[in-house]
N, C-alpha and C positions, 0 to 999 in steps of 0.2 A: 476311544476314550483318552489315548496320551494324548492326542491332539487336542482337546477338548480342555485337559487338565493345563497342557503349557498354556495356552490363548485364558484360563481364569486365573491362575499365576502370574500373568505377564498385564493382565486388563488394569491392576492398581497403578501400574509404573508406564503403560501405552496412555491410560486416561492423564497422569500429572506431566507427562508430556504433551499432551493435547491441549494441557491449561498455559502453558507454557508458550505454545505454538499461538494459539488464541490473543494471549498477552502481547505476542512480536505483533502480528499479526497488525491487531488493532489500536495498541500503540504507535506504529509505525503508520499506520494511515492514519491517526490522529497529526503526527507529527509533518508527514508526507503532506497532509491537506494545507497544516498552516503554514509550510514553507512554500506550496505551490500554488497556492492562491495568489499570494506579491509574487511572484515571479510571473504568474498568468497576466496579471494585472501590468508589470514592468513590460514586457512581450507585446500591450496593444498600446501603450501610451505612443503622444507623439514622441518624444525624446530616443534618440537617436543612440546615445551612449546606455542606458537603460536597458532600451531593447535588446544591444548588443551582447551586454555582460549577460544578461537571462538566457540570450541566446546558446552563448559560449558554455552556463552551465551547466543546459541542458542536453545541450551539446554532449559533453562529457562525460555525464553519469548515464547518455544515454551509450554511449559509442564505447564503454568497457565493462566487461565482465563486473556483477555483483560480487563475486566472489573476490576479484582486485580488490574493489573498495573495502570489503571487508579487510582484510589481509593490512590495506594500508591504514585502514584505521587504527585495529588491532596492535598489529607487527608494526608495523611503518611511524606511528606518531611519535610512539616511546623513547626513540631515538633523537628526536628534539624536544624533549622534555614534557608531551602531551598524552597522559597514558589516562586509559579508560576501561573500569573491570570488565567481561567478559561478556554481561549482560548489556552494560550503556552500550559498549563497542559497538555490537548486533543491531542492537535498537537505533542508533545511530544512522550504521549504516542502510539501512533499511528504510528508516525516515528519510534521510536525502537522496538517496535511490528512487523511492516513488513520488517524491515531488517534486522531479520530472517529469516524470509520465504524466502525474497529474495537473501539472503546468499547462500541459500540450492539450489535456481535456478538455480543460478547462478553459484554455486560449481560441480553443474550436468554439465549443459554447459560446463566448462572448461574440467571437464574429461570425456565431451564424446567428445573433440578434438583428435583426434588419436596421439599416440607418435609419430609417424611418422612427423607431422607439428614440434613438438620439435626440432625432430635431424633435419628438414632441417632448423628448423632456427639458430639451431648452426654451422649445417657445412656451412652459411652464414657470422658466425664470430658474429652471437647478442649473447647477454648477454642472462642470465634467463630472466632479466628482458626486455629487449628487444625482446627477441621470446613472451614474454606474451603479449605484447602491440600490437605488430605490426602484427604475425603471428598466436597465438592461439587466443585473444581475439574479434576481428574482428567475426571468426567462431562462436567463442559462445556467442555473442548475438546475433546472427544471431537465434539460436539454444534457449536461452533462450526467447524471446521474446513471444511466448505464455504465460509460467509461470509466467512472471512479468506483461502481459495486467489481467490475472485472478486475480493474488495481487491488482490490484488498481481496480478492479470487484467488489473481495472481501472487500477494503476498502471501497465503497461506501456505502456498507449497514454497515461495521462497525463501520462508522461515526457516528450512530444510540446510541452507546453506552454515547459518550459524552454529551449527554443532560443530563446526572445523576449530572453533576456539573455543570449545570446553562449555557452550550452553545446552543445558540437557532438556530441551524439545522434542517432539516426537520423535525426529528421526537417531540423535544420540542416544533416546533411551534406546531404540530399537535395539541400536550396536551394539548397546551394552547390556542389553539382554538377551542377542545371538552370542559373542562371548561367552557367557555362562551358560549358552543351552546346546547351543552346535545345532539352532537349528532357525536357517536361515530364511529358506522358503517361506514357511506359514509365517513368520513372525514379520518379515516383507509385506507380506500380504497382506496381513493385519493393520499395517501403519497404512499401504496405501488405501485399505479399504476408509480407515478414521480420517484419511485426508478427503479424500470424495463425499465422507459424509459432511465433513466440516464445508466442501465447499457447497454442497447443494443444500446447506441451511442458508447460506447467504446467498444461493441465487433465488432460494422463496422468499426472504427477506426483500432483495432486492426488485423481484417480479410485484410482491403484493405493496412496496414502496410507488413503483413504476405507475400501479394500478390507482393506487391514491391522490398521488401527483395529476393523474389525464382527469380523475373523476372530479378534482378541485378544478382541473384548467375548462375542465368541460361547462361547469357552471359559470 
Protein backbone atom coordinates (compact mmCIF):
# COMPACT_ATOMS: atom_id res chain seq x y z
CA UNK A 1 0.00 0.00 0.00
CA UNK A 2 3.12 2.61 0.48
CA UNK A 3 3.91 1.92 -2.83
CA UNK A 4 0.66 2.51 -4.12
CA UNK A 5 0.14 5.68 -2.09
CA UNK A 6 3.79 7.50 -3.40
CA UNK A 7 2.96 6.42 -7.28
CA UNK A 8 -1.01 8.48 -6.63
CA UNK A 9 0.92 11.34 -4.72
CA UNK A 10 3.48 11.60 -7.29
CA UNK A 11 0.74 10.70 -10.61
CA UNK A 12 -0.44 14.80 -10.56
CA UNK A 13 3.29 16.07 -10.98
CA UNK A 14 4.65 12.71 -13.34
CA UNK A 15 1.30 13.58 -15.60
CA UNK A 16 2.23 17.84 -15.77
CA UNK A 17 5.51 16.57 -16.68
CA UNK A 18 4.21 14.26 -19.31
CA UNK A 19 2.33 17.53 -20.76
CA UNK A 20 5.44 19.17 -20.68
CA UNK A 21 7.33 16.48 -22.43
CA UNK A 22 4.43 16.24 -25.11
CA UNK A 23 4.82 20.04 -25.65
CA UNK A 24 9.01 19.66 -26.32
CA UNK A 25 8.21 16.86 -28.05
CA UNK A 26 5.90 18.14 -30.55
CA UNK A 27 6.91 21.55 -30.73
CA UNK A 28 10.27 20.56 -31.66
CA UNK A 29 9.20 18.32 -34.58
CA UNK A 30 6.86 21.06 -35.71
CA UNK A 31 9.91 23.17 -35.68
CA UNK A 32 12.38 20.29 -36.64
CA UNK A 33 10.05 19.70 -39.97
CA UNK A 34 9.93 23.38 -41.16
CA UNK A 35 13.76 23.86 -40.89
CA UNK A 36 14.29 20.51 -42.52
CA UNK A 37 12.29 20.53 -45.23
CA UNK A 38 14.54 23.64 -47.02
CA UNK A 39 17.40 21.94 -46.00
CA UNK A 40 16.07 18.52 -47.71
CA UNK A 41 15.10 20.68 -50.49
CA UNK A 42 18.84 22.76 -50.57
CA UNK A 43 20.57 18.90 -50.30
CA UNK A 44 18.98 17.96 -53.94
CA UNK A 45 19.05 21.07 -55.86
CA UNK A 46 21.60 21.55 -58.56
CA UNK A 47 23.50 24.28 -56.88
CA UNK A 48 26.68 23.36 -55.55
CA UNK A 49 27.24 25.99 -52.60
CA UNK A 50 23.47 25.26 -51.35
CA UNK A 51 24.06 21.73 -51.16
CA UNK A 52 27.21 22.25 -49.38
CA UNK A 53 26.20 24.66 -46.53
CA UNK A 54 22.94 21.99 -45.77
CA UNK A 55 25.57 19.62 -45.98
CA UNK A 56 27.95 21.19 -43.30
CA UNK A 57 24.77 21.72 -41.11
CA UNK A 58 23.75 18.59 -40.98
CA UNK A 59 26.85 17.61 -40.68
CA UNK A 60 27.10 19.28 -37.20
CA UNK A 61 24.12 18.83 -35.39
CA UNK A 62 24.48 15.37 -36.48
CA UNK A 63 28.27 14.68 -35.47
CA UNK A 64 27.83 16.27 -31.48
CA UNK A 65 26.11 15.48 -28.53
CA UNK A 66 22.31 16.92 -27.99
CA UNK A 67 23.30 17.75 -24.78
CA UNK A 68 26.34 20.28 -26.35
CA UNK A 69 23.77 22.11 -28.23
CA UNK A 70 21.89 22.48 -25.37
CA UNK A 71 24.59 23.67 -23.01
CA UNK A 72 25.52 26.20 -26.05
CA UNK A 73 22.55 27.48 -26.46
CA UNK A 74 21.72 27.79 -22.96
CA UNK A 75 25.20 28.66 -21.34
CA UNK A 76 27.06 29.58 -24.50
CA UNK A 77 24.83 32.44 -26.33
CA UNK A 78 24.47 34.68 -23.26
CA UNK A 79 27.98 35.54 -23.40
CA UNK A 80 27.54 37.39 -26.76
CA UNK A 81 24.54 38.91 -25.90
CA UNK A 82 21.94 36.19 -27.20
CA UNK A 83 19.95 34.82 -24.13
CA UNK A 84 16.92 32.49 -24.18
CA UNK A 85 14.53 31.46 -21.12
CA UNK A 86 14.84 27.91 -20.23
CA UNK A 87 12.02 26.80 -22.10
CA UNK A 88 12.82 28.64 -25.72
CA UNK A 89 16.46 27.34 -25.05
CA UNK A 90 15.10 23.47 -24.95
CA UNK A 91 12.73 23.92 -27.61
CA UNK A 92 15.23 25.49 -29.58
CA UNK A 93 17.59 23.24 -29.18
CA UNK A 94 15.65 20.30 -30.00
CA UNK A 95 14.04 21.92 -33.17
CA UNK A 96 17.49 22.30 -34.85
CA UNK A 97 18.64 18.98 -33.57
CA UNK A 98 15.95 17.12 -35.51
CA UNK A 99 15.82 18.94 -38.51
CA UNK A 100 18.59 17.22 -39.29
CA UNK A 101 17.63 14.02 -38.94
CA UNK A 102 14.82 15.14 -40.69
CA UNK A 103 16.65 16.71 -43.57
CA UNK A 104 18.30 13.24 -44.17
CA UNK A 105 14.46 11.68 -44.27
CA UNK A 106 13.54 13.45 -46.04
CA UNK A 107 16.43 13.93 -48.73
CA UNK A 108 16.06 10.02 -48.99
CA UNK A 109 12.27 10.31 -49.74
CA UNK A 110 12.85 12.63 -52.59
CA UNK A 111 15.48 10.54 -54.36
CA UNK A 112 14.00 7.49 -53.95
CA UNK A 113 11.13 9.35 -56.29
CA UNK A 114 12.19 7.82 -59.53
CA UNK A 115 13.51 10.26 -62.41
CA UNK A 116 11.02 9.15 -64.24
CA UNK A 117 8.00 11.30 -62.07
CA UNK A 118 10.59 14.40 -63.11
CA UNK A 119 10.48 14.03 -66.77
CA UNK A 120 6.69 13.44 -66.66
CA UNK A 121 6.30 16.49 -64.92
CA UNK A 122 8.36 18.44 -67.34
CA UNK A 123 6.89 17.07 -70.41
CA UNK A 124 3.65 18.49 -68.44
CA UNK A 125 5.27 22.02 -68.88
CA UNK A 126 6.01 22.55 -64.57
CA UNK A 127 8.77 23.98 -63.58
CA UNK A 128 11.60 22.27 -61.19
CA UNK A 129 10.00 23.83 -58.96
CA UNK A 130 6.52 22.73 -59.70
CA UNK A 131 7.37 18.93 -60.62
CA UNK A 132 8.73 19.07 -56.86
CA UNK A 133 5.55 20.33 -55.24
CA UNK A 134 3.01 18.78 -57.18
CA UNK A 135 4.54 15.63 -58.58
CA UNK A 136 7.61 14.25 -56.55
CA UNK A 137 6.76 15.61 -53.12
CA UNK A 138 3.31 14.12 -52.65
CA UNK A 139 5.42 10.45 -53.28
CA UNK A 140 7.91 11.24 -50.76
CA UNK A 141 6.22 11.89 -47.82
CA UNK A 142 4.26 9.32 -48.46
CA UNK A 143 7.74 7.48 -48.38
CA UNK A 144 9.29 9.42 -45.66
CA UNK A 145 6.64 9.12 -43.20
CA UNK A 146 8.02 6.23 -40.99
CA UNK A 147 11.50 8.21 -40.64
CA UNK A 148 9.91 11.30 -39.30
CA UNK A 149 7.11 9.23 -36.79
CA UNK A 150 10.68 7.53 -35.29
CA UNK A 151 12.20 11.38 -35.18
CA UNK A 152 9.36 12.48 -32.88
CA UNK A 153 9.77 8.60 -31.05
CA UNK A 154 12.97 9.59 -30.65
CA UNK A 155 12.21 13.26 -29.44
CA UNK A 156 10.24 12.06 -26.73
CA UNK A 157 12.75 10.61 -24.66
CA UNK A 158 15.14 13.25 -25.89
CA UNK A 159 13.05 15.75 -24.09
CA UNK A 160 14.74 13.94 -21.19
CA UNK A 161 17.83 16.04 -21.74
CA UNK A 162 16.37 19.49 -21.06
CA UNK A 163 15.72 19.27 -17.52
CA UNK A 164 19.83 20.06 -17.20
CA UNK A 165 18.54 23.72 -17.45
CA UNK A 166 15.72 23.91 -15.05
CA UNK A 167 12.75 22.71 -17.58
CA UNK A 168 10.52 20.60 -15.31
CA UNK A 169 9.39 17.69 -17.87
CA UNK A 170 9.05 14.45 -16.91
CA UNK A 171 12.19 13.51 -16.09
CA UNK A 172 12.99 16.93 -13.66
CA UNK A 173 9.82 16.33 -12.12
CA UNK A 174 11.00 12.77 -11.31
CA UNK A 175 14.17 14.26 -9.55
CA UNK A 176 12.46 16.32 -7.77
CA UNK A 177 10.10 14.15 -6.42
CA UNK A 178 13.07 11.37 -5.55
CA UNK A 179 14.37 14.46 -3.39
CA UNK A 180 11.35 14.71 -1.40
CA UNK A 181 10.73 10.94 -1.07
CA UNK A 182 14.10 9.03 -1.07
CA UNK A 183 12.73 6.84 -3.13
CA UNK A 184 14.24 6.34 -6.37
CA UNK A 185 13.55 2.90 -7.90
CA UNK A 186 9.60 2.96 -8.28
CA UNK A 187 9.42 6.55 -9.12
CA UNK A 188 12.23 5.63 -12.08
CA UNK A 189 10.09 3.26 -13.14
CA UNK A 190 7.11 5.13 -13.14
CA UNK A 191 8.64 7.89 -15.53
CA UNK A 192 10.02 5.19 -17.73
CA UNK A 193 6.93 3.30 -17.79
CA UNK A 194 4.88 7.02 -19.05
CA UNK A 195 7.64 7.27 -21.56
CA UNK A 196 6.96 3.72 -23.34
CA UNK A 197 3.49 4.72 -22.94
CA UNK A 198 3.99 8.05 -24.65
CA UNK A 199 5.82 6.43 -27.23
CA UNK A 200 3.55 3.51 -28.22
CA UNK A 201 0.65 6.13 -28.66
CA UNK A 202 2.60 7.52 -31.56
CA UNK A 203 3.73 4.32 -32.95
CA UNK A 204 -0.36 3.51 -33.21
CA UNK A 205 -0.75 6.85 -34.44
CA UNK A 206 1.96 6.34 -36.84
CA UNK A 207 1.11 2.44 -37.92
CA UNK A 208 -2.81 3.52 -38.46
CA UNK A 209 -1.22 6.80 -40.46
CA UNK A 210 1.10 4.18 -42.49
CA UNK A 211 -2.32 2.27 -43.06
CA UNK A 212 -4.16 5.28 -44.51
CA UNK A 213 -1.49 6.45 -46.73
CA UNK A 214 -1.05 2.45 -48.70
CA UNK A 215 -5.11 2.36 -48.59
CA UNK A 216 -5.27 6.02 -50.52
CA UNK A 217 -2.05 4.96 -52.65
CA UNK A 218 -3.65 1.61 -53.22
CA UNK A 219 -6.68 3.24 -55.13
Amino acid sequence: MELLDLLRDAAPILLKGCGYTLMFAIGAMVGGTLLGFPLAIARVLPNKALRGLAAAYVSMMRGTPLLVQVFVIYYGLPSIGIEFSPFTAGLLALSLNAAAYLSETLRGALNGVSRDQWAAGYSLGLSYAQALRFVVLPQALRTALPGMSNTLISLIKDTSLVSVITVTELMLATKELIAATFRPLPLYLAAAALYWLMSLAFERLQAWQEKRLNRAHAR
